[in-house]
C-alpha positions in Angstrom: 69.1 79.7 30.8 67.6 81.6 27.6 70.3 83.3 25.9 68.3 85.5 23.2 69.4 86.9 20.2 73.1 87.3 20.5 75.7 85.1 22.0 78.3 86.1 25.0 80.6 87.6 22.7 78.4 89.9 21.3 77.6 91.2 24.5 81.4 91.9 25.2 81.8 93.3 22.7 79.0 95.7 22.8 80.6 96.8 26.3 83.9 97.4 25.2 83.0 99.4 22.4 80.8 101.6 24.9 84.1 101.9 27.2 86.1 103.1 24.3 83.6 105.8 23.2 83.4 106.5 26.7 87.4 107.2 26.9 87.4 108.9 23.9 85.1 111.5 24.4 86.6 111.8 27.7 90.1 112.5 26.1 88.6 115.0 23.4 87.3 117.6 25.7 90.6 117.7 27.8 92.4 120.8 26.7 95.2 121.0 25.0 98.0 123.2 24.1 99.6 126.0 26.6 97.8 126.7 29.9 96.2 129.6 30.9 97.4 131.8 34.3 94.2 133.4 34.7 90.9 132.4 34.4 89.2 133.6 31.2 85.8 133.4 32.5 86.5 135.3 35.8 90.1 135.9 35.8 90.8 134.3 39.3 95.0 133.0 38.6 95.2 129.3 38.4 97.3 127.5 40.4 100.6 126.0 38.8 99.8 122.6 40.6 96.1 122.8 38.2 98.0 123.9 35.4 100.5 121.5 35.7 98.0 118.1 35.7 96.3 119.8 33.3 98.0 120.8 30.4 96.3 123.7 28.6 93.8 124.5 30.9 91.5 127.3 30.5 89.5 128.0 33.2 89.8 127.6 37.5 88.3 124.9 39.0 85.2 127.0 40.0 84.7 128.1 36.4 85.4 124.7 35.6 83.0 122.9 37.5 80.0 125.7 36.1 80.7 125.1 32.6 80.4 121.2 33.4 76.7 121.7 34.9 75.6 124.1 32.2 77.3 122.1 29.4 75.7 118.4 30.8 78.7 116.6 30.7 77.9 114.3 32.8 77.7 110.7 32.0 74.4 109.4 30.9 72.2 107.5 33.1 72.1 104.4 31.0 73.5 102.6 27.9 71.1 103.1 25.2 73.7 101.2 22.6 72.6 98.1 25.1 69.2 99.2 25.9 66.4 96.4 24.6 64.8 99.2 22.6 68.1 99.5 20.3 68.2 96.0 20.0 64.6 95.2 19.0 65.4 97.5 15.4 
């Protein structure tokens, strides 16, 4: 079997490092700090369960999941880091 430019490490890790950028922007855009009892988008209260699992929380989960979809913060839909393009420069 052809094994191309790098060997079996490099491919490791090239996914690990991926993973960890992948947890780390995921833990930056948690919120921190004290939560909110109201919404301060709409104002609807947030539950003490929400708050509570998520500590310094900002907005109810409708809110929430709004700001997701306008903001894109949803995964890609490939890794361009792995991508042959990136690795033909």
């Amino acid at each position: 079997m052809a094994k191309g430019f790098g060997d079996e490490d490099d491919v490791h890790e090239q996914i690990a490092s991926t993973i960890d950028d992948a947890v780390q922007r995921a833990r930056s855009a948690l919120p921190a700090g004290e939560s909110l009892t109201h919404c301060e988008e709409c104002g609807a209260v947030i539950p003490e369960a929400r708050r509570t699992a998520l500590p310094g929380v900002r907005l109810c989960v409708a809110c929430q999941e709004e700001h997701d979809r306008d903001t894109g913060s949803q995964p890609g839909a490939f890794n361009r880091r792995g991508s042959k393009d990136s690795q033909l420069r």
